[in-house]
KELUMVEX-8474 format. One record per residue (C-alpha): x negated, y, z; residue in one letter; residue number from 1. Coordinates in nm, 4 decimals, m for minus. Layout:
N
{xx:X	yy:Y	zz:Z	res:A	n:NUM} .
...
This chain:
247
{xx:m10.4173	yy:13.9681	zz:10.5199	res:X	n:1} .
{xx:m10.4074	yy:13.8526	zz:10.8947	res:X	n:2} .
{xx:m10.7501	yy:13.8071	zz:10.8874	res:X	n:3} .
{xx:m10.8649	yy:14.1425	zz:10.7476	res:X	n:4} .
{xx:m10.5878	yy:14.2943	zz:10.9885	res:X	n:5} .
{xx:m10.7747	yy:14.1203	zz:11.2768	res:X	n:6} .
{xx:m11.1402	yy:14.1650	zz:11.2106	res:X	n:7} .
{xx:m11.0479	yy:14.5038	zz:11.1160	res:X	n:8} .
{xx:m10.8819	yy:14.5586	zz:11.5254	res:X	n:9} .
{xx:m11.1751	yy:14.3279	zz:11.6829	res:X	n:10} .
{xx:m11.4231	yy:14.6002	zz:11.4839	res:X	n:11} .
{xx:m11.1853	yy:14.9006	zz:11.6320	res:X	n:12} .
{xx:m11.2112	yy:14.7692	zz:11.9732	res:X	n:13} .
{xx:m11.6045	yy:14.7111	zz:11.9476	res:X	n:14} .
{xx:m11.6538	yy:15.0494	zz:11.8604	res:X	n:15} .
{xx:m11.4076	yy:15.1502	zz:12.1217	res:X	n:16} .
{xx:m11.2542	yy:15.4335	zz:11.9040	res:X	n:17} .
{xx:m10.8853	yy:15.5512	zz:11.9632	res:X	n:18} .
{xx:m10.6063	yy:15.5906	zz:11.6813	res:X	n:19} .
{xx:m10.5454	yy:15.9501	zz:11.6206	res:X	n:20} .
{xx:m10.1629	yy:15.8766	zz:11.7216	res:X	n:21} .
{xx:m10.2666	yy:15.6915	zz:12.0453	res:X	n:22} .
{xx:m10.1006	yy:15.3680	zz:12.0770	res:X	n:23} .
{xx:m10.0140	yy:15.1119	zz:11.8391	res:X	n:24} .
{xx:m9.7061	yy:15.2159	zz:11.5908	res:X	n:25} .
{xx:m9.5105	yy:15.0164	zz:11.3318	res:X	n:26} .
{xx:m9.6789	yy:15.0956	zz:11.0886	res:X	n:27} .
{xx:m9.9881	yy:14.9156	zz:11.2102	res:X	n:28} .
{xx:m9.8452	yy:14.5815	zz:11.1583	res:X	n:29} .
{xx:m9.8654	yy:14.3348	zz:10.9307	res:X	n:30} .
{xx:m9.5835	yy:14.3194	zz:10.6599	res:X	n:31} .
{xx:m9.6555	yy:13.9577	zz:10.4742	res:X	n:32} .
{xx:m9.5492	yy:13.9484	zz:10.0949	res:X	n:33} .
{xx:m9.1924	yy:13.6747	zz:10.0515	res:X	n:34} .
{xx:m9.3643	yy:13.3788	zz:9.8340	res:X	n:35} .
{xx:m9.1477	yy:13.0821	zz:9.7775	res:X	n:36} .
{xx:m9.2254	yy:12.7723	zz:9.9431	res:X	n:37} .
{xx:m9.4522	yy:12.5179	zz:9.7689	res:X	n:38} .
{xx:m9.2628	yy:12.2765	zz:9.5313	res:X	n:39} .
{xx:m9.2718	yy:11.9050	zz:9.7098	res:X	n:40} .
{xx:m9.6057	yy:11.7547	zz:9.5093	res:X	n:41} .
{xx:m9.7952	yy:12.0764	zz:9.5132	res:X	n:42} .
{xx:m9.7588	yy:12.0460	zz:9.8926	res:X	n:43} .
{xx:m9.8753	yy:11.7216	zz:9.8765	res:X	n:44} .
{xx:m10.1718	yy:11.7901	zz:9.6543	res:X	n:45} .
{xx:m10.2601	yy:12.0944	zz:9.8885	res:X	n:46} .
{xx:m10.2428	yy:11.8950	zz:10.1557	res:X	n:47} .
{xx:m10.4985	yy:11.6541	zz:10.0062	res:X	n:48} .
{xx:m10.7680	yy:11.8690	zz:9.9000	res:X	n:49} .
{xx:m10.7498	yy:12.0249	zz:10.2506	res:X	n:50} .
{xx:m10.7401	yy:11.7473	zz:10.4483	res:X	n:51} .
{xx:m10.8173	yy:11.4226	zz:10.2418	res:X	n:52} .
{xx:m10.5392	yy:11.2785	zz:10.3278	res:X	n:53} .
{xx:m10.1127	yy:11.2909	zz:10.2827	res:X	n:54} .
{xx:m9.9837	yy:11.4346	zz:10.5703	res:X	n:55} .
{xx:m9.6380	yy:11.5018	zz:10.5657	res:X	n:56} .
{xx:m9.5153	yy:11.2558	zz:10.2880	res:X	n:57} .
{xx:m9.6407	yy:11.0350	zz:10.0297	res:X	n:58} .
{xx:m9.6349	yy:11.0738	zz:9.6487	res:X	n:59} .
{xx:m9.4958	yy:10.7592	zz:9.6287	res:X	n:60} .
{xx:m9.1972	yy:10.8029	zz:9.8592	res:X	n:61} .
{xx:m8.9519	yy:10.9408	zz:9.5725	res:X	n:62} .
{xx:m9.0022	yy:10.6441	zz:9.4133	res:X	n:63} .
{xx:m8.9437	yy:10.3733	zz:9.6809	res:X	n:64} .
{xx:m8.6494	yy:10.2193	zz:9.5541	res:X	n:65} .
{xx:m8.7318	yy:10.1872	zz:9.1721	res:X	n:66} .
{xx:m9.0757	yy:10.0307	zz:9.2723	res:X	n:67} .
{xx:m8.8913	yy:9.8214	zz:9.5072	res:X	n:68} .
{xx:m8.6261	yy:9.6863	zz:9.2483	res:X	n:69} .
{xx:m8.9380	yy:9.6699	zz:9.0642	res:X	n:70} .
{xx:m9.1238	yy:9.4166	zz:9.3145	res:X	n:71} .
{xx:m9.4376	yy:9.6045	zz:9.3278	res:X	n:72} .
{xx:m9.6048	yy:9.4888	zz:9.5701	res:X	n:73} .
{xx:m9.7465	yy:9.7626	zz:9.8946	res:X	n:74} .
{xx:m10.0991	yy:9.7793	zz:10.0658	res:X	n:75} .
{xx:m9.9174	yy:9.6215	zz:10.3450	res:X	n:76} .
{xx:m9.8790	yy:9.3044	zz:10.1710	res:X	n:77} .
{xx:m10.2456	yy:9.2776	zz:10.0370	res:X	n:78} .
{xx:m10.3532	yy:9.0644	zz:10.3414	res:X	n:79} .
{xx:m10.0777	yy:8.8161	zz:10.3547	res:X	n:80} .
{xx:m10.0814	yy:8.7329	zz:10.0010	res:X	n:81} .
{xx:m10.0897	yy:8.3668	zz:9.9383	res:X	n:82} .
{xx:m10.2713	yy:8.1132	zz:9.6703	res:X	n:83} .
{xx:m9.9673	yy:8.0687	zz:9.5260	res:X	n:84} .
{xx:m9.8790	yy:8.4892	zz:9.4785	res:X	n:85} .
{xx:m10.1928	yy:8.4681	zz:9.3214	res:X	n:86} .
{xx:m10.1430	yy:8.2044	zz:9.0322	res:X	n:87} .
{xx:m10.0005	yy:8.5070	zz:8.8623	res:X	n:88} .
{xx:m10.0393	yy:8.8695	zz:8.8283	res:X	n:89} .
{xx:m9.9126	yy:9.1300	zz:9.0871	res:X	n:90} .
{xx:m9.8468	yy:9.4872	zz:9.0136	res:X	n:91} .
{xx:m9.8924	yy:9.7294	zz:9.2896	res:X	n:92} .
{xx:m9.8712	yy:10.1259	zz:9.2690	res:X	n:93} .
{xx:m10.0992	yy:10.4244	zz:9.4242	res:X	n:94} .
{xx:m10.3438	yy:10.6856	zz:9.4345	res:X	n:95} .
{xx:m10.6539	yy:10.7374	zz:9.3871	res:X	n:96} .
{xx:m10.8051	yy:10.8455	zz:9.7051	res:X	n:97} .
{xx:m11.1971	yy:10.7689	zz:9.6030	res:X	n:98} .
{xx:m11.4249	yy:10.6123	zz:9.3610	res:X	n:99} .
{xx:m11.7650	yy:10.4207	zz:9.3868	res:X	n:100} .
{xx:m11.9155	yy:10.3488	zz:9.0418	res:X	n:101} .
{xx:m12.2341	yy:10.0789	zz:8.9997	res:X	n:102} .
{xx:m12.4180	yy:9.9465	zz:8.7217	res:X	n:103} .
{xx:m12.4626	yy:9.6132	zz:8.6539	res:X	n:104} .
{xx:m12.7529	yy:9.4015	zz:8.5651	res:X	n:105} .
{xx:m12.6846	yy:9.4387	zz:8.2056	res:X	n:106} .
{xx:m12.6398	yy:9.8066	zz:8.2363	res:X	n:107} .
{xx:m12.2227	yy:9.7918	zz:8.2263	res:X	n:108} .
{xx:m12.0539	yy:10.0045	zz:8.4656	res:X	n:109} .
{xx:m11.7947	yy:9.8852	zz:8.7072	res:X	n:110} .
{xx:m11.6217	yy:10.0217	zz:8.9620	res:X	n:111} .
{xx:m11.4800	yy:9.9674	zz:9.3445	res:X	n:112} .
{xx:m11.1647	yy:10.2315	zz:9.3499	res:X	n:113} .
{xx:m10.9727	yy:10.2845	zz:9.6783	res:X	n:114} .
{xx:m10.5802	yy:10.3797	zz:9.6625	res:X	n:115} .
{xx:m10.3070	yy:10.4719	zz:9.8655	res:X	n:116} .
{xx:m9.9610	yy:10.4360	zz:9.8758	res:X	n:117} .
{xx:m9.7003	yy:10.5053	zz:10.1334	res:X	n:118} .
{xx:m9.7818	yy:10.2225	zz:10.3525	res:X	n:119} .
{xx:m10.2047	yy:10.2575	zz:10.3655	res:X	n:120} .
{xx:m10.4605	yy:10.2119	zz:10.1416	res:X	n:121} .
{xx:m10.6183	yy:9.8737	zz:9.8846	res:X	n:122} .
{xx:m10.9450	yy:9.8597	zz:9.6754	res:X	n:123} .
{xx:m10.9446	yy:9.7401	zz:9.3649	res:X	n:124} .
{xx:m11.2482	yy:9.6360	zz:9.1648	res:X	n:125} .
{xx:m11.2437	yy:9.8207	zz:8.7942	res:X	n:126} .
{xx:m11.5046	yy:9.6481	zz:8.5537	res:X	n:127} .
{xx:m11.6499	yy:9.8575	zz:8.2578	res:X	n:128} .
{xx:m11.3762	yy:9.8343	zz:7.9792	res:X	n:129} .
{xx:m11.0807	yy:9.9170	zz:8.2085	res:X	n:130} .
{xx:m11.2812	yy:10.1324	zz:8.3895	res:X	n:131} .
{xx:m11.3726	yy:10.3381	zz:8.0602	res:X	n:132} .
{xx:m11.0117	yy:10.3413	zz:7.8858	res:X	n:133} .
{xx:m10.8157	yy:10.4453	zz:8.2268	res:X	n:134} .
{xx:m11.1047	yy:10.7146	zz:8.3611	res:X	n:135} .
{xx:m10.9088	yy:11.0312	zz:8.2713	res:X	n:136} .
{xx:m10.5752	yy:10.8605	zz:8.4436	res:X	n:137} .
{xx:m10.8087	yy:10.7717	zz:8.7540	res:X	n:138} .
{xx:m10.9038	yy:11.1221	zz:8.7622	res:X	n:139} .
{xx:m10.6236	yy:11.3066	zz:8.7026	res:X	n:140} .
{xx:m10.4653	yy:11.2769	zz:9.0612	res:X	n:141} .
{xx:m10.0991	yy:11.1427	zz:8.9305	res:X	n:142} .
{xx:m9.9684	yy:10.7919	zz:9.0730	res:X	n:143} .
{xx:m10.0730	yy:10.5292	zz:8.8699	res:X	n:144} .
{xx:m9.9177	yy:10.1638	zz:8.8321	res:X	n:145} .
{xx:m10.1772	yy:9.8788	zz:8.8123	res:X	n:146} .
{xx:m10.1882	yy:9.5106	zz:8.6870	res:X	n:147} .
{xx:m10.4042	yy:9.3245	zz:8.8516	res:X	n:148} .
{xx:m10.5377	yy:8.9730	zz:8.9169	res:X	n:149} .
{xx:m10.5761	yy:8.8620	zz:9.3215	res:X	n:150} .
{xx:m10.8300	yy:8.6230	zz:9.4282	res:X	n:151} .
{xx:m10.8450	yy:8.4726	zz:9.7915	res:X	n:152} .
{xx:m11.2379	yy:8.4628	zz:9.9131	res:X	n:153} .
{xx:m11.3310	yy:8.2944	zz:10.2096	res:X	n:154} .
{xx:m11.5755	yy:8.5518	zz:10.3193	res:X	n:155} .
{xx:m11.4293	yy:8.8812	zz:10.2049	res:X	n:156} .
{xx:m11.0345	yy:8.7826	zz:10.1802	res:X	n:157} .
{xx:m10.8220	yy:8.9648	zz:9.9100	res:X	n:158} .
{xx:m11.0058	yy:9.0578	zz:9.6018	res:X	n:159} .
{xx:m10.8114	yy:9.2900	zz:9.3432	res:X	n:160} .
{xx:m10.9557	yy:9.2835	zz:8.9986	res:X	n:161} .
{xx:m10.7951	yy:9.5390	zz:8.7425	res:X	n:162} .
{xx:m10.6652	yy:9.4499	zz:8.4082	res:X	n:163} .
{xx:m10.4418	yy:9.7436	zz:8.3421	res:X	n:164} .
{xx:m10.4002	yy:10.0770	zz:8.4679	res:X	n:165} .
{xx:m10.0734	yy:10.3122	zz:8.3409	res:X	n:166} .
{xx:m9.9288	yy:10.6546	zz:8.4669	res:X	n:167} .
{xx:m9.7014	yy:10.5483	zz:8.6832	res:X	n:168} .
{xx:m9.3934	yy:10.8090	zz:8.5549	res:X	n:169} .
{xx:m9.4806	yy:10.6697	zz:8.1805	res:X	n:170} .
{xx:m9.4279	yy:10.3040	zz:8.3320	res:X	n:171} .
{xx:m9.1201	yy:10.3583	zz:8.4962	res:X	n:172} .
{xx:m8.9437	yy:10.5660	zz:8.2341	res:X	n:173} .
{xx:m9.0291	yy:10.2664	zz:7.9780	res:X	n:174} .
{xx:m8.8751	yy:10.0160	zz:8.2354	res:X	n:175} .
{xx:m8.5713	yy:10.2231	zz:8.3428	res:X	n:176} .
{xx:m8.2184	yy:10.2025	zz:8.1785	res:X	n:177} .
{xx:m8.0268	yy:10.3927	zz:8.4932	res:X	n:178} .
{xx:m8.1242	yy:10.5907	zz:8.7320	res:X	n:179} .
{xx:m7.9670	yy:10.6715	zz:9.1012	res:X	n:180} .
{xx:m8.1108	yy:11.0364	zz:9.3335	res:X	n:181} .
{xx:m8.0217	yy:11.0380	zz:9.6355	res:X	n:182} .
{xx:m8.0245	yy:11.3781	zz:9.7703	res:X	n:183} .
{xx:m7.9194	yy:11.6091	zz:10.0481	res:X	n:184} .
{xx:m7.8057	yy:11.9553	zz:10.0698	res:X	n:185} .
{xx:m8.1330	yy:12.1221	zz:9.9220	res:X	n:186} .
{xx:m8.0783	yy:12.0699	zz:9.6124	res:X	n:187} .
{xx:m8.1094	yy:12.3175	zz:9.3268	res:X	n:188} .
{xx:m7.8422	yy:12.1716	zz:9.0810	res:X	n:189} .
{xx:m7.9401	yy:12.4525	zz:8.7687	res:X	n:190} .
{xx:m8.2632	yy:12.3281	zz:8.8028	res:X	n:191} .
{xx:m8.1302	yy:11.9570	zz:8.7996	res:X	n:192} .
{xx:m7.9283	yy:12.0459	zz:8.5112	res:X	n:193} .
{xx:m8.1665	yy:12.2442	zz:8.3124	res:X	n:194} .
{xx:m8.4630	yy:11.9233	zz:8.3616	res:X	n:195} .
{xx:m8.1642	yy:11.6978	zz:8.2122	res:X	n:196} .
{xx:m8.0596	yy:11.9698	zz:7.8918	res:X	n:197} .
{xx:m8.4146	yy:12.0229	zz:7.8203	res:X	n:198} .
{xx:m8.4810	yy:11.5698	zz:7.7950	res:X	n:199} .
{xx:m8.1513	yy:11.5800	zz:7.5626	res:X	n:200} .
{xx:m7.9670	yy:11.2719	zz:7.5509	res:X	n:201} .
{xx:m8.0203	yy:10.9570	zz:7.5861	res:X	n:202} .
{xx:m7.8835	yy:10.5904	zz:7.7044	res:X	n:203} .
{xx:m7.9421	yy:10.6240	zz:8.0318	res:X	n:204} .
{xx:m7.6817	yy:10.6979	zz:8.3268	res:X	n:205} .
{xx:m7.7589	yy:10.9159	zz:8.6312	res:X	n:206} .
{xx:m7.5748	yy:10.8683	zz:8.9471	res:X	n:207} .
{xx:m7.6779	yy:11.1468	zz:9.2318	res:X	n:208} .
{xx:m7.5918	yy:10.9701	zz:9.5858	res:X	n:209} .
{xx:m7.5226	yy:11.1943	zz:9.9081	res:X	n:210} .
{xx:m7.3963	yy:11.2001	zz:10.2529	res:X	n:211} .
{xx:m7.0090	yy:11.3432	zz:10.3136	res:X	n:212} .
{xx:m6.9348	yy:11.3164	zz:10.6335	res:X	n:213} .
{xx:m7.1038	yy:11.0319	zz:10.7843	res:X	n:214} .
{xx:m7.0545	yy:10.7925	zz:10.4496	res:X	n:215} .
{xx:m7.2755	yy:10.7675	zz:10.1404	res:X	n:216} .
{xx:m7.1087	yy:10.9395	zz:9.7871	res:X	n:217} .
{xx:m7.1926	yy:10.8435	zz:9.4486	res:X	n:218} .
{xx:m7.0791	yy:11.0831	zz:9.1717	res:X	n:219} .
{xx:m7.1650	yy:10.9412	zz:8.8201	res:X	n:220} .
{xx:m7.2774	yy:11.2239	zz:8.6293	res:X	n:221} .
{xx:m7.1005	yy:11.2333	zz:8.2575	res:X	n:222} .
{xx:m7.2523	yy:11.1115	zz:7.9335	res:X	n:223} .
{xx:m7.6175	yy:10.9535	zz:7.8917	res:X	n:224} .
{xx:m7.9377	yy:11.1024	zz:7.9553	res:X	n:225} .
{xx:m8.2613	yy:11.0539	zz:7.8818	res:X	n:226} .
{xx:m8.5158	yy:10.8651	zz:8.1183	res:X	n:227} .
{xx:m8.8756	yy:10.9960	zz:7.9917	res:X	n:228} .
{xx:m9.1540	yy:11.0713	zz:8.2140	res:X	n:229} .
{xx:m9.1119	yy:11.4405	zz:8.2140	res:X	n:230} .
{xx:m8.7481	yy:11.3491	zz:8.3388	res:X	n:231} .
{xx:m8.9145	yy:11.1718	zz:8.6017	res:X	n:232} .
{xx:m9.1917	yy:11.4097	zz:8.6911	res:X	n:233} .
{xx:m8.9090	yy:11.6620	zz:8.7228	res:X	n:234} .
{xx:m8.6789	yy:11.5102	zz:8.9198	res:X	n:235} .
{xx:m8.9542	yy:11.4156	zz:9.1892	res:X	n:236} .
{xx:m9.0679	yy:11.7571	zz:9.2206	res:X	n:237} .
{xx:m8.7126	yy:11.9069	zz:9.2815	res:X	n:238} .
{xx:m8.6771	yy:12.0113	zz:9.6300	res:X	n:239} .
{xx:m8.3656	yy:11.7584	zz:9.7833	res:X	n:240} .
{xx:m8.4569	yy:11.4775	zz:9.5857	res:X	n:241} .
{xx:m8.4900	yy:11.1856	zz:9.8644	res:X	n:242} .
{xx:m8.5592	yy:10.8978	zz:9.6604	res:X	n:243} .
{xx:m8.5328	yy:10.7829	zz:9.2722	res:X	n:244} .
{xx:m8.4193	yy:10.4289	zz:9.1922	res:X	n:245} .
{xx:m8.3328	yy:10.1898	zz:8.9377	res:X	n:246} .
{xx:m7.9643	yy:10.1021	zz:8.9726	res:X	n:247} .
């Protein structure tokens, strides 16, 4: 609309012709349409496909404190891993933010996939059987939550070699019994309390956390409720939701 609006004035002024009223009036301007704002995920994914990058937040923030009670491990911790973190399997949590696929010598495919997460990004090497069972997940755009083996090379450092790949809301909702949000004053509790109605109950318990006057609040919300990965995909895309975690 502005630019139609504009080109349509620069075109005016070219031609150098006058409005039959003279001067500019009211009715001239531009009246934009009221659109809600963008829900907290599609503004991230818009963000991405304009930009290539997050800009404003992270997919991953909402879920800072469940990954942390979780020890999944960040990009930031990639390079200081030592040989004895790597005598067992980490778990680390991201995005895909691009994908180089090769073929071997004997024709399998394998891949070198780059994530992000809220502290930079890791590559991790995908050979052909994980590669083909988790290609619609790598694709899809959601979080994902990786096993993975590290190895420590002299000439290249870190190596990350994939040997699982879930969605990381499925993960979580299989690993969580309760469940804290903290939240400020944006948010929409029918919305809240429709996502919770609609998942039915459960055996989980759902403490919102806010700030009151300088100090932190916990209300315990009453009965059970269950934790499934719509619940979670939900609660992270309700505007006011600060962070999710496992309590």
């Amino acid at each position: 609309t502005v630019l139609r609006h504009a080109q349509r004035s620069s075109q005016d002024r070219a031609s150098r012709q006058v409005s039959l009223f003279g001067a500019e009036t009211s009715a001239d301007r531009i009246t934009l349409p009221s659109i809600p704002d963008w829900r907290p995920m599609e503004k991230l994914a818009n963000e991405f496909d304009a930009i290539g990058f997050y800009l404003s937040a992270h997919p991953l923030d909402a879920y800072s404190g469940t990954l942390e009670a979780l020890k999944v491990r960040k990009a930031k911790d990639v390079p200081h891993l030592t040989p004895a973190d790597c005598t067992h399997p980490i778990r680390m949590a991201g995005t895909v933010v691009a994908k180089r696929e090769r073929v071997g010598k004997r024709g399998n495919k394998y891949a070198f996939v780059q994530l992000s997460d809220d502290t930079g990004t890791f590559e991790v090497t995908m050979f052909s059987e994980i590669l083909a069972s988790s290609r619609d997940l790598l694709e899809s755009g959601a979080p994902v939550l990786l096993t993975m083996d590290a190895q420590i090379e002299p000439d290249r450092g870190v190596r990350l070699l994939a040997n699982r790949i879930d969605a990381l809301e499925k993960a979580l909702a299989l690993k969580l019994k309760n469940l804290r949000l903290q939240i400020d004053a944006a948010m929409p509790f029918d919305e809240l309390k429709q996502i919770l109605v609609n998942d039915g109950r459960g055996n989980g318990r759902i403490t919102l956390s806010a700030r009151s006057n300088g100090h932190w609040v916990d209300v315990s919300l009453g009965g059970r409720y269950a934790i499934q990965p719509k619940t979670l995909s939900g609660l992270k895309n309700l505007p006011g939701v600060i962070e999710l975690r496992e309590m």
